[in-house]
C-alpha positions, 0 to 999 in steps of 0.5 A: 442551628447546629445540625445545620451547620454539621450538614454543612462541613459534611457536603462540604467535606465531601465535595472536597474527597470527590473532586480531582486532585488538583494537577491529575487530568481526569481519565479520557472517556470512550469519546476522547480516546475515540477521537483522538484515534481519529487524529492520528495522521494516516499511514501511507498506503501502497496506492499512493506511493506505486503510483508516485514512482511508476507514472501510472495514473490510476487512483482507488483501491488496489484491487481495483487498478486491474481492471481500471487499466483495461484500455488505458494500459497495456497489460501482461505477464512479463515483469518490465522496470517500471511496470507496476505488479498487481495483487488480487484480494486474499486473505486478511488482505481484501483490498489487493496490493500494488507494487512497482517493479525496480529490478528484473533479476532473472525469470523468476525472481524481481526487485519491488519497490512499494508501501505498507507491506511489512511493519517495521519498527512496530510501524505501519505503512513504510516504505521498502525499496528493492526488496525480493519478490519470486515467482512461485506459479507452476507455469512460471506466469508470474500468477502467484509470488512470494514476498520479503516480509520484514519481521522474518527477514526472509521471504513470506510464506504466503503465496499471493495471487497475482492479476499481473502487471500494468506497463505505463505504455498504452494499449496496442490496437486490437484490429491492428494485431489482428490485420497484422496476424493475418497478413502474415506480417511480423508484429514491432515488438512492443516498447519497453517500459521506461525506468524510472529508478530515478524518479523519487516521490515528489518533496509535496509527497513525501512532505505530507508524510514527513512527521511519521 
């Protein structure tokens, strides 16, 4: 009877040491920690908020807007207000970047207005508006350019390649043009890109995003 009433106070003793102490949670599994990174409302992306501010109504990763504008935008080299400026893949970043453009400064240098370039504050997906972008092809054909970059304060050392830029007008008539070169006539010259520095991102926009 003895030893069984030592055995006893014994497990008892030490279900007692192995329990948690009373107000301490227990550390977060693998799982846990998993799933609440998985909680954490999402940064804005550049894709979004390009198309916000531009009108253009393409949708998917960036990369992909050049060739989605085929036939449904017009398309080109010159960098209109309004226009929205089209990053290739490159680097660490593999689906592209979209920016829209706010400011013409002169023909080599533009304002840009777009997402999730630059952390600031230690943050992902803010917003800069009117920062630098310049031209640094050698043809001056706005196929490379350099970028503001946050944490340096000064442009980034990064020449990123460019597809180029997607007006919000449609695309001209092919057979047209060529009527048109063929008779000799003087083409219209084409309609410029509406600004649209007054436009901001709708209040369900920028709602969704307001608790970041």
């Amino acid at each position: 009877m003895k030893t069984t009433h030592a055995l006893t106070i014994l497990a008892a003793a030490s279900a007692a040491l192995s329990a948690p102490a009373a107000g301490k949670p227990r550390p977060y599994s693998a799982e846990l920690t998993a799933r609440a990174k998985s909680e954490l409302p999402p940064y804005l992306q550049c894709v979004p908020y390009a198309r916000e501010v531009s009108g253009i109504g393409i949708y998917g990763d960036a990369y992909t807007w050049w060739s989605q504008a085929e036939g449904r935008y017009a398309r080109g080299r010159q960098p209109k207000v309004g226009a929205v400026l089209a990053f290739k893949p490159h680097g660490n970043m593999r689906l592209g970047h979209v920016a829209a453009v706010s400011k013409i400064v002169d023909s080599r240098r533009i304002l840009l207005r777009h997402a999730n370039w630059s952390p600031i504050n230690g943050r992902r997906g803010q917003v800069e508006d009117d920062v630098m972008a310049v031209d640094v092809s050698e043809a001056n054909d706005w196929s490379a350019v350099r970028v503001w970059y946050h944490p340096l304060q000064a442009l980034g050392k990064t020449a990123w390649p460019v597809h180029g830029f997607i007006y919000s007008g449609k695309p001209a008539d092919s057979h047209k043009q060529q009527w048109a070169s063929a008779s000799h006539v003087r083409q219209p010259a084409p309609a410029p890109v509406q600004p649209r520095r007054d436009v901001k991102p709708s209040r369900q926009f920028t709602a969704a995003f307001s608790g970041f």
